[in-house]
BALOBA-1460 file (C-alpha; in Angstrom, 3 decimals):
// residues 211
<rec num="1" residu="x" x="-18.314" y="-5.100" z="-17.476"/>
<rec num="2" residu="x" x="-15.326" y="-5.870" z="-19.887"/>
<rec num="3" residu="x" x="-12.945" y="-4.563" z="-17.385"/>
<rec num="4" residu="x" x="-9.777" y="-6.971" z="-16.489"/>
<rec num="5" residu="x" x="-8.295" y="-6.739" z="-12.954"/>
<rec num="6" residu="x" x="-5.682" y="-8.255" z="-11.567"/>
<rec num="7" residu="x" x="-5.970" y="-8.897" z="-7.293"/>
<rec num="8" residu="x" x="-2.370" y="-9.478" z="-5.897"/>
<rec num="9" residu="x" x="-2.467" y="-10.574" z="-2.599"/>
<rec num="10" residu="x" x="-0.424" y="-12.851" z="-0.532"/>
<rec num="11" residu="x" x="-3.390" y="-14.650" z="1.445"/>
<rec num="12" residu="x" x="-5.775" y="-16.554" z="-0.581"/>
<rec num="13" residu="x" x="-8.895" y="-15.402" z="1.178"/>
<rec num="14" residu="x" x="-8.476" y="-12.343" z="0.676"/>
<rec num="15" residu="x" x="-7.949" y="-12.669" z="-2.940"/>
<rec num="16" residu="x" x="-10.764" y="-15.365" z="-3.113"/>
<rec num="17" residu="x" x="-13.306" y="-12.424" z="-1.119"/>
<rec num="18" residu="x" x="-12.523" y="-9.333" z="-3.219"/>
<rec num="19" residu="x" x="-13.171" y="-12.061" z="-6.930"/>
<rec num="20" residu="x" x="-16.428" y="-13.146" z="-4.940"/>
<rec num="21" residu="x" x="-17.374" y="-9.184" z="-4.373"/>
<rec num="22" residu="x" x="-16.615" y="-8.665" z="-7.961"/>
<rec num="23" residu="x" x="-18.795" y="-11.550" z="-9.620"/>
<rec num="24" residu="x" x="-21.465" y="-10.822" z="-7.646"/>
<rec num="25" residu="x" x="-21.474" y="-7.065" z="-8.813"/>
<rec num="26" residu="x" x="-20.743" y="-8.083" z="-12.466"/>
<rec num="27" residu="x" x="-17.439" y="-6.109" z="-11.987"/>
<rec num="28" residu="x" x="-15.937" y="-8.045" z="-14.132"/>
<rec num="29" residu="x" x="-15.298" y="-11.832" z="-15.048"/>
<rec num="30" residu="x" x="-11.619" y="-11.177" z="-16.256"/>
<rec num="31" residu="x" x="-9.646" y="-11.458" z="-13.032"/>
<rec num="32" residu="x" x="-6.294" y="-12.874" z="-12.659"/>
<rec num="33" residu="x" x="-4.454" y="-13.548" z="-9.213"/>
<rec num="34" residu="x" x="-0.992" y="-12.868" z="-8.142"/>
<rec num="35" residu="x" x="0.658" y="-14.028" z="-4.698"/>
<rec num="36" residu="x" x="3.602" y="-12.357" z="-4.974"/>
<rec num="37" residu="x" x="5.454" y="-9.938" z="-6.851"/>
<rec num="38" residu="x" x="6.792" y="-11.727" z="-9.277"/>
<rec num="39" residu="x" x="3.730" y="-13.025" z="-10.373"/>
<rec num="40" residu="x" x="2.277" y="-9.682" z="-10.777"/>
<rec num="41" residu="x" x="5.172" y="-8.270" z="-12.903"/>
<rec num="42" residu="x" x="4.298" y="-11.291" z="-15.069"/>
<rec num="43" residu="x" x="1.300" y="-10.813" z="-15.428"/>
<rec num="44" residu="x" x="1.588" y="-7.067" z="-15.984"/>
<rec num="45" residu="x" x="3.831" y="-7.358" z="-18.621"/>
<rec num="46" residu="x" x="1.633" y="-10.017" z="-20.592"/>
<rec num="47" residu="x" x="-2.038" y="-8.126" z="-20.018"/>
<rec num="48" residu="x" x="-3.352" y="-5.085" z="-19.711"/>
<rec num="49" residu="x" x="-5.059" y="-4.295" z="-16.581"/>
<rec num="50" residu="x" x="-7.939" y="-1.334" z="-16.230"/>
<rec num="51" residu="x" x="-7.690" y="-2.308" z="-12.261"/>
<rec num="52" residu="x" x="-5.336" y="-3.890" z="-10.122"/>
<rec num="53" residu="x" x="-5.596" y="-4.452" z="-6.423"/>
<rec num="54" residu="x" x="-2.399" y="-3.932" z="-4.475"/>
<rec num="55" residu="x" x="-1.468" y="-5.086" z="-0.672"/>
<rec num="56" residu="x" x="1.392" y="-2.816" z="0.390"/>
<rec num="57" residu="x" x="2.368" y="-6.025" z="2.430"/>
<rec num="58" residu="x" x="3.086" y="-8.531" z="-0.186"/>
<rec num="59" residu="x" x="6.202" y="-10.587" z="1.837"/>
<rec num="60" residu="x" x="10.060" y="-9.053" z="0.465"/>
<rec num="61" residu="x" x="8.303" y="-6.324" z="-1.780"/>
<rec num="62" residu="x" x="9.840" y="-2.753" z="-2.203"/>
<rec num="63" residu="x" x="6.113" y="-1.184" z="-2.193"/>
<rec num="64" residu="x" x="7.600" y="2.089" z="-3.264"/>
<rec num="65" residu="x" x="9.643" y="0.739" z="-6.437"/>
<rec num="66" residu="x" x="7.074" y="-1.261" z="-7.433"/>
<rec num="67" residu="x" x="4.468" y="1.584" z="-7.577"/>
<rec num="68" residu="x" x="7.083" y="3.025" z="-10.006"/>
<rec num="69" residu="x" x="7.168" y="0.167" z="-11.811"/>
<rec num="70" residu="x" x="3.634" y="-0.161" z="-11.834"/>
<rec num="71" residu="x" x="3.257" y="3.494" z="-12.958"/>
<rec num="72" residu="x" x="5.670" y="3.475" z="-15.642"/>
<rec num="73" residu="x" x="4.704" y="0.047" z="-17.123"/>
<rec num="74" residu="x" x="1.242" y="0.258" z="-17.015"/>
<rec num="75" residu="x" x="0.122" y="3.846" z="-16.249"/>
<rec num="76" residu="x" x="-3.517" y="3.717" z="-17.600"/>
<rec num="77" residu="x" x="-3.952" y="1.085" z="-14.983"/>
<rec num="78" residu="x" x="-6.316" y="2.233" z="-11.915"/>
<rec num="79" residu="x" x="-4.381" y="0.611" z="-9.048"/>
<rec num="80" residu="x" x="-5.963" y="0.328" z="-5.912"/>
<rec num="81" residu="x" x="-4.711" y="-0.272" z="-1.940"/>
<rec num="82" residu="x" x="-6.003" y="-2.795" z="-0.036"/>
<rec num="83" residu="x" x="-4.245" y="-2.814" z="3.230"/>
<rec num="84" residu="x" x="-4.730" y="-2.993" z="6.965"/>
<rec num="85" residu="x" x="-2.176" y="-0.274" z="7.292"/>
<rec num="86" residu="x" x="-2.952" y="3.068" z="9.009"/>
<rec num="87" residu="x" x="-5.259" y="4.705" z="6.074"/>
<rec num="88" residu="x" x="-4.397" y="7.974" z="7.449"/>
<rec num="89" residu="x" x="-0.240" y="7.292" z="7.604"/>
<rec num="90" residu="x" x="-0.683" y="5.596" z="4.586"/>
<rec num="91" residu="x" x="-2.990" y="6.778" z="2.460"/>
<rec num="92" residu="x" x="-1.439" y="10.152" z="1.242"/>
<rec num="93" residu="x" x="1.449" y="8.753" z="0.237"/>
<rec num="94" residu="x" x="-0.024" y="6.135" z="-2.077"/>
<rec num="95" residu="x" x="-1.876" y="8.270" z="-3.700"/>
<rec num="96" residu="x" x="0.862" y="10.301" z="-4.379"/>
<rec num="97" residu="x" x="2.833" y="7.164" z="-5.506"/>
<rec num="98" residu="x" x="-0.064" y="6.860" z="-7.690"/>
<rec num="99" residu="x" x="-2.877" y="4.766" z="-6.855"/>
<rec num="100" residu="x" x="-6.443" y="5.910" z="-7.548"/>
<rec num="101" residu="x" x="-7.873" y="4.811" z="-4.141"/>
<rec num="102" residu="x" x="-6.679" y="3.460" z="-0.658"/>
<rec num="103" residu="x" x="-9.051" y="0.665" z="1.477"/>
<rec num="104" residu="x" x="-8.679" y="-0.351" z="4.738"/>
<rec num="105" residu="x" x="-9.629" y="-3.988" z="4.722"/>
<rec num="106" residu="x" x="-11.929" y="-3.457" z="7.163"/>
<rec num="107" residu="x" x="-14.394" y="-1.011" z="4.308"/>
<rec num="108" residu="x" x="-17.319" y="-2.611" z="4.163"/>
<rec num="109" residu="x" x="-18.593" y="-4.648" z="0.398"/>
<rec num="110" residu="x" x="-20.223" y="-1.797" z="-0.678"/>
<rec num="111" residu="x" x="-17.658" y="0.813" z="-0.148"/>
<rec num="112" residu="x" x="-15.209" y="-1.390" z="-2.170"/>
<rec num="113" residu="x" x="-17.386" y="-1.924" z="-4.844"/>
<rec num="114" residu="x" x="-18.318" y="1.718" z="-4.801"/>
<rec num="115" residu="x" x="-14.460" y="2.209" z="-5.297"/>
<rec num="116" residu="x" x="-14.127" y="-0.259" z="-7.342"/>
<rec num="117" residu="x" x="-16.691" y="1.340" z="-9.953"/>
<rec num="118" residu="x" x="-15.078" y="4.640" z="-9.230"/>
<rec num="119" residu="x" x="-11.555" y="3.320" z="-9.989"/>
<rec num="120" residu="x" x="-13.201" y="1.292" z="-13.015"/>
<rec num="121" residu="x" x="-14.795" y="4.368" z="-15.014"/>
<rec num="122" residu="x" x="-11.411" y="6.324" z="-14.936"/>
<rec num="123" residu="x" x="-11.725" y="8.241" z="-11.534"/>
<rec num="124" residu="x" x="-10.234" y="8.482" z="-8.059"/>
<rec num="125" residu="x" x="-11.931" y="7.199" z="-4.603"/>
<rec num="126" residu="x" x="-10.727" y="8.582" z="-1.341"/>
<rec num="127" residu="x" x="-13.208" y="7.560" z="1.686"/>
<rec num="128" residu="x" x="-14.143" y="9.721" z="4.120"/>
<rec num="129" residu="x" x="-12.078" y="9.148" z="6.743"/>
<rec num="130" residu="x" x="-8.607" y="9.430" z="4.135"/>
<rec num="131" residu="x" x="-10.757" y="13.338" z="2.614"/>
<rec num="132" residu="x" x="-11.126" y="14.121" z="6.591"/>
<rec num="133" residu="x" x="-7.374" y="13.680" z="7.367"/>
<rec num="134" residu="x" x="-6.108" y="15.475" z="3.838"/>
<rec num="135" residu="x" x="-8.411" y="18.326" z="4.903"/>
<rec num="136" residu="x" x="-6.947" y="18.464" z="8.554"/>
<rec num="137" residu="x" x="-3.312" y="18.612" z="6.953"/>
<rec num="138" residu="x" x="-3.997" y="21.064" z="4.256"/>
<rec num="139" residu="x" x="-5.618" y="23.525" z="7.601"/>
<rec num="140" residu="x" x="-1.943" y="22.912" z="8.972"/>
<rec num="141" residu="x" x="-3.482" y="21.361" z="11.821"/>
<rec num="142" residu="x" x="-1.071" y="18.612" z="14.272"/>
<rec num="143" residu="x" x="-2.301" y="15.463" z="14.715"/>
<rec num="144" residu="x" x="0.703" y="14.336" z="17.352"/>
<rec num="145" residu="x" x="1.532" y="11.321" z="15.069"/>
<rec num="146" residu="x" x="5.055" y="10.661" z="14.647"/>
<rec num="147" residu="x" x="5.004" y="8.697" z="11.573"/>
<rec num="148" residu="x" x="3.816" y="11.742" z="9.440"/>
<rec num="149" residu="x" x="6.922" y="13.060" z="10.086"/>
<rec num="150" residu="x" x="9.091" y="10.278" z="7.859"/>
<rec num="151" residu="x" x="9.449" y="10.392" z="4.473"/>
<rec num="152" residu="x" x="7.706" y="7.437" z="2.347"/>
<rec num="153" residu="x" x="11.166" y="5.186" z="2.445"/>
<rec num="154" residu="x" x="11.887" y="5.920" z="6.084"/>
<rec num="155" residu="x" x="8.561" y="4.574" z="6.648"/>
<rec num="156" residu="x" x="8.833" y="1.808" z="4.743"/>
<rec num="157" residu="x" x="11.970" y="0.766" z="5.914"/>
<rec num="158" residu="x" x="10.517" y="1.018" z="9.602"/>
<rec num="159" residu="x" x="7.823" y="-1.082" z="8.315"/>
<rec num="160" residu="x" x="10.675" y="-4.039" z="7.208"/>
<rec num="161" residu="x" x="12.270" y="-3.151" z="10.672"/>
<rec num="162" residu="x" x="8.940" y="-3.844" z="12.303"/>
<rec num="163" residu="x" x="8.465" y="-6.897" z="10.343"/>
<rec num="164" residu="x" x="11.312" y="-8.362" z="11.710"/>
<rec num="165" residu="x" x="13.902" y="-7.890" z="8.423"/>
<rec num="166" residu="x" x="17.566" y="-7.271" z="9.395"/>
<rec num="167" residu="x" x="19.568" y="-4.697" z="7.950"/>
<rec num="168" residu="x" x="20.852" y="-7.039" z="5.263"/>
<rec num="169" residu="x" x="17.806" y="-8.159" z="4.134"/>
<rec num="170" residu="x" x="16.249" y="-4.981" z="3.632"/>
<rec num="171" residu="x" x="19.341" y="-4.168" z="1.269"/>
<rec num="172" residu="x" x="18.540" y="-6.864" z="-0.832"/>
<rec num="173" residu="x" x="14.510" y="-6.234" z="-1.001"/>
<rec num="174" residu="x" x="15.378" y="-2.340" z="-1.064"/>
<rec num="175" residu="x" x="18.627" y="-2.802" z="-3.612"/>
<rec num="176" residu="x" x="20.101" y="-0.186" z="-1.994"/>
<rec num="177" residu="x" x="23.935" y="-0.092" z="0.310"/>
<rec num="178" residu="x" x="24.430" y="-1.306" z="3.863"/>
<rec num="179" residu="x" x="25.671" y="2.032" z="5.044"/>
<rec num="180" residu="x" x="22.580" y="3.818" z="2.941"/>
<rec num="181" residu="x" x="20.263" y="1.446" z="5.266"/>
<rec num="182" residu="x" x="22.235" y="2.328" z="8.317"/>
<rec num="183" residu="x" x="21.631" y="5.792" z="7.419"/>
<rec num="184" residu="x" x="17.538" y="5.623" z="6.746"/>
<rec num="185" residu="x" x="17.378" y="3.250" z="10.631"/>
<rec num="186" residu="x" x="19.350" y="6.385" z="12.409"/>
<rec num="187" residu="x" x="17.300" y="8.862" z="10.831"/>
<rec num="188" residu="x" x="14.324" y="6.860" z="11.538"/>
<rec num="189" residu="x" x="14.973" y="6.523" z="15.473"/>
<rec num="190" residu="x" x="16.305" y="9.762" z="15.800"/>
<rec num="191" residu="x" x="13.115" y="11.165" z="14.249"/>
<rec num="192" residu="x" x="10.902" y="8.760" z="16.238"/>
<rec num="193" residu="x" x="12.806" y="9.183" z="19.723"/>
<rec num="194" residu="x" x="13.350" y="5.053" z="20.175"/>
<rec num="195" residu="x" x="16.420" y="3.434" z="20.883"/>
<rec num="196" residu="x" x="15.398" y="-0.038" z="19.698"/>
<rec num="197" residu="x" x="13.496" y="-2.384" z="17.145"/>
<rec num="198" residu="x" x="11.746" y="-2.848" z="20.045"/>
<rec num="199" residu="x" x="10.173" y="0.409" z="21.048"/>
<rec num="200" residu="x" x="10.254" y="1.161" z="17.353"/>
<rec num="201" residu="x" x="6.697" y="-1.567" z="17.283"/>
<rec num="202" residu="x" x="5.450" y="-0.242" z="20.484"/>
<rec num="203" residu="x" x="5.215" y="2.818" z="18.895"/>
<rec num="204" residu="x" x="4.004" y="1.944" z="15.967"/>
<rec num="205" residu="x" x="1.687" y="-0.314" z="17.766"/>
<rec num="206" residu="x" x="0.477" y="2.730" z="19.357"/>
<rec num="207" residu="x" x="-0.591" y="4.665" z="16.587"/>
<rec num="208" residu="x" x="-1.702" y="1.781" z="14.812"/>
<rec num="209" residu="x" x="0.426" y="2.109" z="12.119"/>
<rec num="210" residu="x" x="0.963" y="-1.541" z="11.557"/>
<rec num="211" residu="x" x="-0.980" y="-3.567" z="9.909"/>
């Protein structure tokens, strides 16, 4: 295939596993790496991409801005998750921040290349576990899981809580106010029942929410 795609990942084996999967499936031979999100907005703004693999958990990233970004820079783009986040917690909302398919890193190499070919010739690829829990929402069932209950910042911003960030530092990776921070972490705990950063990872240790 003539198809470009860009794999942005922090950890180099991951990166150097998904090119490997690709050769070897004549995916393409066009692949460029980013470690970070600077290096993807470079090399987003200097190529066009028909697929780009995204971590949400590329180190001081606002995930949710930068699927804007991604969206209104390069919005024929088929962007695709590859996370060890909760696919069910998770994988709604990215496909409603855009993407065109959500992977646990645990899918086996021929469910990503399946999605990969999906993504590749212009469609969308949900597995079967991700169709399974849309289908269990849309019957209004209750799954008991907390997390569904926070919108797509709150979660994030319990992710950066969870990853250790401070207030302050979230700020500056978020660009939003101190007291607009404050806000999202009482909503968050309030929503969640915990009084602490602690119990906030035990929970979401519990669900498996983190990666």
């Amino acid at each position: 295939m003539s198809a470009r795609i860009l794999i942005a990942d922090d950890h180099s084996i991951v990166r150097a596993g998904i090119k490997t999967i690709v050769r070897e499936h004549a995916l393409s031979e066009k692949i460029d790496e980013a470690s970070s999100e600077n290096e993807l907005i470079t090399f987003v703004k200097s190529n066009f991409y028909d697929m780009i693999l995204l971590d949400i958990n590329i180190p001081g990233t606002d995930f949710i801005s930068l699927m804007h970004w991604l969206q209104q820079t390069s919005p024929d783009s088929g962007i695709v998750i590859f996370s060890m986040y909760n696919e069910e917690i998770y994988g709604k909302r990215c496909l409603q921040l855009g993407a065109k398919s959500f992977l646990h890193k645990s899918a086996t190499a021929a469910e990503i290349v399946h999605a990969f070919k999906t993504v590749l010739e212009g469609g969308t690829y949900i597995t079967a576990r991700l169709k399974a829990s849309l289908q269990h929402k849309t019957n209004g069932s209750v799954t008991g899981n907390p997390f569904e209950h926070l919108s797509s910042r709150e979660l994030e911003i319990a992710r950066l809580i969870n990853k250790g960030y401070k207030l302050p530092e979230i700020c500056t990776i978020l660009n939003i106010q101190y007291s607009t921070a404050n806000t999202y972490k009482r909503r968050i705990f309030e929503k969640l029942n915990v009084p602490t950063a602690v119990a906030l990872a035990h929970l979401m240790g519990m669900f498996k929410v983190t990666g």
